[in-house]
LOZAKOL-967589 format. One record per atom (N, C-alpha, C): residue in one letter; x, y, z. Coordinates in steps of 0.05 Angstrom, whole numbers, plus 5000, padded with zeros to 4 digits. Example, Ala and Ser with C-alpha at 12.3 -4.5 7.8 and 13.67 -1.06 7.14 Angstrom:
LOZAKOL-967589
A526448865156/A524649105156/A526449345156/S525749555142/S527349795143/S525850015157/
END
This chain:
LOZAKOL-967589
X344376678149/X344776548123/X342376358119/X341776358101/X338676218082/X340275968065/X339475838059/X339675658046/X336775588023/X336775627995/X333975597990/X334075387957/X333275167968/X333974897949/X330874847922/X332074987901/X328874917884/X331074777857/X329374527857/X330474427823/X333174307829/X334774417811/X337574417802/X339074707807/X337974847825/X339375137837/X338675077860/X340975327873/X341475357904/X342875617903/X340275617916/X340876017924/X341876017963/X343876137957/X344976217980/X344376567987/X341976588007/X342576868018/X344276958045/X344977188040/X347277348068/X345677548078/X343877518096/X343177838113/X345577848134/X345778118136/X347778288156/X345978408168/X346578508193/X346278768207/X348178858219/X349179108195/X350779208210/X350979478232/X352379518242/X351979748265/X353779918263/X353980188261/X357080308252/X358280408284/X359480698277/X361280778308/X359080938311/X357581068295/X354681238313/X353281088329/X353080898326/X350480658332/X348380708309/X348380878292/X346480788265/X346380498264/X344580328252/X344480048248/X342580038227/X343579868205/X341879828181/X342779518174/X340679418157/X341179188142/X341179208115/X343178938113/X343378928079/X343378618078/X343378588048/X341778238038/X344478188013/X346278008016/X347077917981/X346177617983/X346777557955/X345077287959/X347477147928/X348176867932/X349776677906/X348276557895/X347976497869/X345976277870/X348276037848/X347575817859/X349175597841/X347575417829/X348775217809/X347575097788/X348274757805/X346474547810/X347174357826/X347174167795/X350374117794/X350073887768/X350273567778/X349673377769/X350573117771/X352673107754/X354472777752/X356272757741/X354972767700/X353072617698/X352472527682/X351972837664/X349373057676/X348773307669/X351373497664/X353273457676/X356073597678/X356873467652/X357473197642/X357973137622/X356573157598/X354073327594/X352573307572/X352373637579/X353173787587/X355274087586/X357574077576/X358773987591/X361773947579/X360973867540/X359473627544/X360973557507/X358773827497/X356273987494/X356074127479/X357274417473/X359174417499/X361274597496/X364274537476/X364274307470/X366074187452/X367674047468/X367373937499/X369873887513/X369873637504/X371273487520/X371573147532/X373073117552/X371072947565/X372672947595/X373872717592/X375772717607/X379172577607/X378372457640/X376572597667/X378172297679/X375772557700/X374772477715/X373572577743/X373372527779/X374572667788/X375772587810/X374772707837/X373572467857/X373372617887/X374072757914/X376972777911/X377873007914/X380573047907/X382473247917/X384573257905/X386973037901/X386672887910/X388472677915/X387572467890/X385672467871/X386172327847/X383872097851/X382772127870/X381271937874/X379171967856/X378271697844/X375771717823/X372771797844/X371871927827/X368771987840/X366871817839/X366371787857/X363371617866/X361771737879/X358571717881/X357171817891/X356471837919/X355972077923/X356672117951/X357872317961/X360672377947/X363572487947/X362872837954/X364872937962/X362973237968/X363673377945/X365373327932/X366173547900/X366673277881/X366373507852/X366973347826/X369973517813/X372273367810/X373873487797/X374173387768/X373573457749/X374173407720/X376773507712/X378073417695/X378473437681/X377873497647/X377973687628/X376973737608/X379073747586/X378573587563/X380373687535/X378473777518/X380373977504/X379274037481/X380073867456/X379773757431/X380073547420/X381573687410/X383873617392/X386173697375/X384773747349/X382073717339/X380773877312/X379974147320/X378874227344/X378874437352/X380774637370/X382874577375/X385874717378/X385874917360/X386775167363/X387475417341/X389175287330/X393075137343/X393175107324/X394074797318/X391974697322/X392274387313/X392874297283/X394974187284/X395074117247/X393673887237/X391673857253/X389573687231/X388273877227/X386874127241/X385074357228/X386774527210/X389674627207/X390874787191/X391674667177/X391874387164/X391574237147/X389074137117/X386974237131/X384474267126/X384374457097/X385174297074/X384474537052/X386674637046/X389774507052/X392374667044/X392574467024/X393774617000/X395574456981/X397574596975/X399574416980/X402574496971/X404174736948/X401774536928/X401774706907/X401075046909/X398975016924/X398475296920/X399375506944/X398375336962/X399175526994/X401775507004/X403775326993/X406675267009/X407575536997/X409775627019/X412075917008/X413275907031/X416476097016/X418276127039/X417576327044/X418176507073/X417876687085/X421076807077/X420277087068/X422877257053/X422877487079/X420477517088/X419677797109/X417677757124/X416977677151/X415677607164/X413877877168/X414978087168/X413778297170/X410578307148/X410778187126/X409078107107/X406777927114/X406977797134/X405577467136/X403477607151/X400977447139/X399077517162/X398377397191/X398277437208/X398777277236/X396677347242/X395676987256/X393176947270/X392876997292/X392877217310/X392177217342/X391876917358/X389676797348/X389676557365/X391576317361/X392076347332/X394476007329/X396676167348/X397476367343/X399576527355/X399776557379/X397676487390/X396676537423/X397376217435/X396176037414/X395975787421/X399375687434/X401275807399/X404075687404/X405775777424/X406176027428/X406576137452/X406475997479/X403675927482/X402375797508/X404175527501/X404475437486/X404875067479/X409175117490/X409975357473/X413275347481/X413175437511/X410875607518/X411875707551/X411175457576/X410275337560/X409975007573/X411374837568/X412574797556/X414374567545/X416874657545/X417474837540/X420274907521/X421775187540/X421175247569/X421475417576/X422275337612/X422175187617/X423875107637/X425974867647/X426474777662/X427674587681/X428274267656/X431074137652/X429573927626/X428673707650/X425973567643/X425173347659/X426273067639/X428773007664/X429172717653/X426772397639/X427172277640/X426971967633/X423871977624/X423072227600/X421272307580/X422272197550/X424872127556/X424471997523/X426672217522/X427372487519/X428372697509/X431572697504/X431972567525/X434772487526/X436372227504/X434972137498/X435271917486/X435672027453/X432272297445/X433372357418/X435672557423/X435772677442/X438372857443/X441372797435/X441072537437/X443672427441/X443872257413/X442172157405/X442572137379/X442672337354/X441772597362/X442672867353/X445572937354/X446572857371/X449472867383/X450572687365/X449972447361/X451872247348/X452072237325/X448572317304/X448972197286/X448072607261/X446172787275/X446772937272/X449173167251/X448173277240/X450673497216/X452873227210/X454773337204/X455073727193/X453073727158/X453573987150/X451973977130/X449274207132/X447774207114/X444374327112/X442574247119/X440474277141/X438574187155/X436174297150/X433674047143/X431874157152/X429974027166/X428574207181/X426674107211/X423474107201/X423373837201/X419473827196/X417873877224/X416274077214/X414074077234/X415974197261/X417174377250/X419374517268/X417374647300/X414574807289/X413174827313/X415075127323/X415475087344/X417275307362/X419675227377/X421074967368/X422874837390/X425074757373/X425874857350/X428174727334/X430774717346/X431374997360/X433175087373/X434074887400/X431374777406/X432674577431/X433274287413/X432574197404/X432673947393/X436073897376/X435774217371/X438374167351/X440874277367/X440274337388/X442474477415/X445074327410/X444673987412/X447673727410/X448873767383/X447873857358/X449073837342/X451173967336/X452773857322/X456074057323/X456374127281/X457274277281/X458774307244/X456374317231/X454574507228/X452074527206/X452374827199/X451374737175/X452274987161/X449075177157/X447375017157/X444775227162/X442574967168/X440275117171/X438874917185/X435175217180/X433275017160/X431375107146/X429374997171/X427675167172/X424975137189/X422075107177/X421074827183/X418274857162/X416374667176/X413974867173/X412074787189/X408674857173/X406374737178/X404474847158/X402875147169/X404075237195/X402875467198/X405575727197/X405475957191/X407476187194/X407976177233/X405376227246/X405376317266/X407976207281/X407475867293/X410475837307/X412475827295/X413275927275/X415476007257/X416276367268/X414876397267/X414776737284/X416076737312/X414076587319/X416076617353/X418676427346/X419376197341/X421476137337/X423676357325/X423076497305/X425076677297/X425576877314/X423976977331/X424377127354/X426177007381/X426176787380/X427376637406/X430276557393/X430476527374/X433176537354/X434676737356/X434076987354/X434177217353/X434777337368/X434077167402/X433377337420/X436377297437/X436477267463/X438677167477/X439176877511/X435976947510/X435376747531/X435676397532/X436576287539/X436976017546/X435775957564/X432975737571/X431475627595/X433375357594/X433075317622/X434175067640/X434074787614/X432274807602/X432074517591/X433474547565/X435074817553/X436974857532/X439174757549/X439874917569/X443874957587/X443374617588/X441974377597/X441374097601/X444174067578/X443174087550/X444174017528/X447074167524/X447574367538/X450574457533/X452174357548/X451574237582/X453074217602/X452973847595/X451073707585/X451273377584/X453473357563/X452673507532/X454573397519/X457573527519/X458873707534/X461173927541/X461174047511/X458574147508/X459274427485/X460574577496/X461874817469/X463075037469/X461375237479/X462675427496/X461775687505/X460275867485/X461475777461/X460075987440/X457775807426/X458175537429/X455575347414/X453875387405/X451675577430/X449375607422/X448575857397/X450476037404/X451176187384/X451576147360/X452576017352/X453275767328/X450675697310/X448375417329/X446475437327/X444575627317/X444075887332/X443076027323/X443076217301/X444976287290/X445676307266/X446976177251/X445675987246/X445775687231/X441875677216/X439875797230/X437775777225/X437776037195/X437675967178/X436776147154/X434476157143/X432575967144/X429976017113/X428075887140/X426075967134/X424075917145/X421675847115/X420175577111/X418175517097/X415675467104/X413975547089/X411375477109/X409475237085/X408974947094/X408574757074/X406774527095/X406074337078/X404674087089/X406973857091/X408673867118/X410073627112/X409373297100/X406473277105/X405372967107/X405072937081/X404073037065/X404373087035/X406873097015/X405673086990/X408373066966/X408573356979/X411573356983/X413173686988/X412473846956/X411874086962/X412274286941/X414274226924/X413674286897/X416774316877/X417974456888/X417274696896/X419774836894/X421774736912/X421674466932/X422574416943/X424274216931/X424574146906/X424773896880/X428073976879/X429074176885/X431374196867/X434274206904/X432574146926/X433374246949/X434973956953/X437073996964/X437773736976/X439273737011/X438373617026/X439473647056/X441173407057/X443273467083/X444773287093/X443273127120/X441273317128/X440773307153/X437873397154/X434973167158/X432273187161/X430773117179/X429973247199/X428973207223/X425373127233/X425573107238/X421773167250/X421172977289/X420373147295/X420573067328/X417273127330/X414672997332/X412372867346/X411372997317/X411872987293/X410373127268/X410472827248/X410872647236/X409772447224/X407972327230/X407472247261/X405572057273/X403072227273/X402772517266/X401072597263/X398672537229/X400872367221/X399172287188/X395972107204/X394972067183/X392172047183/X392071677178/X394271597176/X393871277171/X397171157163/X397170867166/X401570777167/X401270847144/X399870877125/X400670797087/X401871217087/X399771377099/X400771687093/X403271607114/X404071557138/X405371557150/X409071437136/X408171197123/X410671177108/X411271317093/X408771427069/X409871597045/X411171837055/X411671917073/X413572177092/X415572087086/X416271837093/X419271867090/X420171747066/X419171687045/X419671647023/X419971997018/X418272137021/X419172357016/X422472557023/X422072397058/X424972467068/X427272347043/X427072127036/X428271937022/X429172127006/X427572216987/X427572376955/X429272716964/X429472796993/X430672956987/X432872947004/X434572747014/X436572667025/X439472727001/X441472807017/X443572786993/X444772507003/X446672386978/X448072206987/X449172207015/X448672027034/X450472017063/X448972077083/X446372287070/X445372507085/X443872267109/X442672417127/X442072287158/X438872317154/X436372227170/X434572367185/X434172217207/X433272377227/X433472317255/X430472437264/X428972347286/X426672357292/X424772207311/X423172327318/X422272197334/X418672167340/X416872017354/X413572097346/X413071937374/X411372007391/X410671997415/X407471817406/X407771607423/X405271387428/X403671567452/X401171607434/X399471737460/X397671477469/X397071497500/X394371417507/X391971367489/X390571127494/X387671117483/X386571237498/X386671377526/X385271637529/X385071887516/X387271917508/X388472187501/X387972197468/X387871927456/X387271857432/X383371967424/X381671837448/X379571867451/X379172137444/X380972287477/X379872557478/X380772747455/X383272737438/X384272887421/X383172947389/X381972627388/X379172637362/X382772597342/X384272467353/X386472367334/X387772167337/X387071867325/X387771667334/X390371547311/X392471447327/X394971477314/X396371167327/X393971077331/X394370757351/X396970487324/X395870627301/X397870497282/X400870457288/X402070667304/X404770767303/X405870497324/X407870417311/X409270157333/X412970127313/X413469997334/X416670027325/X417169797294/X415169687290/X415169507274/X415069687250/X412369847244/X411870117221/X413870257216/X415470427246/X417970517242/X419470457222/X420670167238/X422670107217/X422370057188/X420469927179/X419069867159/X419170097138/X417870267151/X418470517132/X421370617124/X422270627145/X424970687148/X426870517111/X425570307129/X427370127110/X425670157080/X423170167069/X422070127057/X423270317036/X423370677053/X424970807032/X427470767024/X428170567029/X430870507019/X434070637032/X433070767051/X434670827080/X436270617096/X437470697102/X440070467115/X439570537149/X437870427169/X437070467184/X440070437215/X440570657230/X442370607243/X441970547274/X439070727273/X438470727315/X436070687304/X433770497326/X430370537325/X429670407348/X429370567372/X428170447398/X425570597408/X424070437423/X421770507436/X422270607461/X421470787478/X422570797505/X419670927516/X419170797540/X416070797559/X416870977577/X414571167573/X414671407590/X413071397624/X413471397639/X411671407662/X410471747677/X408671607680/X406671817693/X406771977677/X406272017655/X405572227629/X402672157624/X399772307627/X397272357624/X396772257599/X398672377575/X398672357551/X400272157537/X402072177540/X403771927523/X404371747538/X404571367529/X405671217541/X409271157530/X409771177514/X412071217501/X413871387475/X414971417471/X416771497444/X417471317423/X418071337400/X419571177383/X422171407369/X423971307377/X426271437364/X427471327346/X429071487320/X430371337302/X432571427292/X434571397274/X435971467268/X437571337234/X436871457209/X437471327180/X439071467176/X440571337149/X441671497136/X441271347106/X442171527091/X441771427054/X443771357055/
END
């Protein structure tokens, strides 16, 4: 073995000689060659690839890198403007007016390979195994449970997970799905549809002693699927709709500033029926994660919450903060719970 050091490469050669069962004997040569980066050169790769690095470490155990160290472990994000399907990019150029519609036939819709690829990957991570306690999850669950139906529901920024969120609820009579892309509206209707329950659904049947047939219930309870800009004035055609029951779980805190952030729920406000509930929740990310995501949402505090809450003229019933540990990304939740 050769070792042959020029620049910022390192060529590694392999001579053999091998010998077979005749005694024939020949040689042969392969050779690797590698790219020798520093931390700094690695980082000015990374960003013209679009990354951002989130945190670099000398070896597996988490330790920060210093020089010297025999490996570089990075970490890399991709920023949430460049996500397939990030809703600050599929947001980009929607107006209500023109692009919102219900889905009558999915068979009709055109589907994007990659947002489609994206949501998929996002539910088979999240939404597809074991439930991990003292995440915050439990807390909106249970105010799903309490304050929850009966009545017509609809779920902002539904994504692919309506079905777990709305698992505690008991006596609803349908329950509308709306989100600004078709795609996780697709797999959601397929997982509706379908018959499987992961570990972090059965969580929600066995804590609150649902019925054997519950989830059943639930799932055909889901009727209309819309595809719209929640953060925005809702579509007319949404003008004449009235719910008992209006959800949104990590989709408001996605607004672009508190002033868009309140006008949401002035909107929730306007299509609440008398009595009607909304329940919800928006996850405090990291100023790392804020950095790396190219989406800063540092506004969001339990103070705005309520504020809004109250501002639409909502009769505010639950609103707590709860601190997440060892989550990369989020340091806490804000959960709530109004009613008109």
């Amino acid at each position: 073995m050769q070792r042959h050091h020029k620049d910022d490469d390192l060529e590694i050669r392999f001579r053999y000689h091998i010998t077979g069962e005749s005694g024939q004997s020949y040689l042969t040569e392969t050779s690797t060659s590698f790219t020798i980066y520093t931390q700094e050169s690695f980082n000015g790769l990374a960003a013209s690839c679009g990354f951002s690095i989130s945190a670099c470490y000398g070896d597996y155990h988490f330790k920060p890198f210093e020089t010297g160290d025999p490996r570089m472990i990075f970490c890399l994000t991709l920023p949430d403007e460049h996500q397939p399907g990030s809703s600050l990019k599929l947001s980009r150029g929607f107006s209500n007016e023109v692009d919102a519609y219900r889905i009558t036939d999915f068979a009709n819709v055109e589907v994007r390979p990659d947002i489609l690829s994206y949501f998929q990957g996002y539910m088979d991570s999240y939404f597809s195994g074991p439930f991990v306690e003292a995440q915050g999850a439990e807390h909106i669950l249970t105010a799903m449970h309490r304050f929850g139906g009966p009545g017509d529901a609809l779920d902002l920024g539904a994504g692919t997970s309506t079905l777990f969120w709305y698992t505690p609820v008991v006596d609803l009579n349908s329950i509308t799905c709306a989100d600004i892309a078709p795609e996780p509206l697709l797999i959601l209707k397929h997982f509706i549809e379908g018959s499987s329950l992961p570990e972090c659904y059965q969580w929600s049947v066995g804590h609150f002693n649902l019925e054997s047939n519950h989830i059943r219930k639930i799932r055909s309870a889901v009727r209309d699927y819309i595809v719209f800009d929640t953060l925005t004035r809702w579509p007319t055609m949404l003008d004449s709709y009235g719910f008992d029951l209006i959800t949104a779980f990590g989709n408001i805190a996605i607004s672009s500033s508190s002033s868009q952030y309140r006008s949401v729920f002035a909107e929730i406000a306007r299509h609440l029926r008398p009595g009607g509930r909304t329940i919800g929740a928006d996850w405090i990310r990291r100023p790392e994660f804020m950095n790396a995501s190219g989406h800063n949402n540092s506004y969001l505090d339990l103070s705005l919450v309520r504020s809004s809450i109250e501002g639409a003229g909502l009769r505010l019933l639950e609103c707590e903060q709860i601190s997440i540990e060892g989550d990369q990304f989020y340091e806490g939740i804000i959960y709530w719970a109004a009613a008109r």
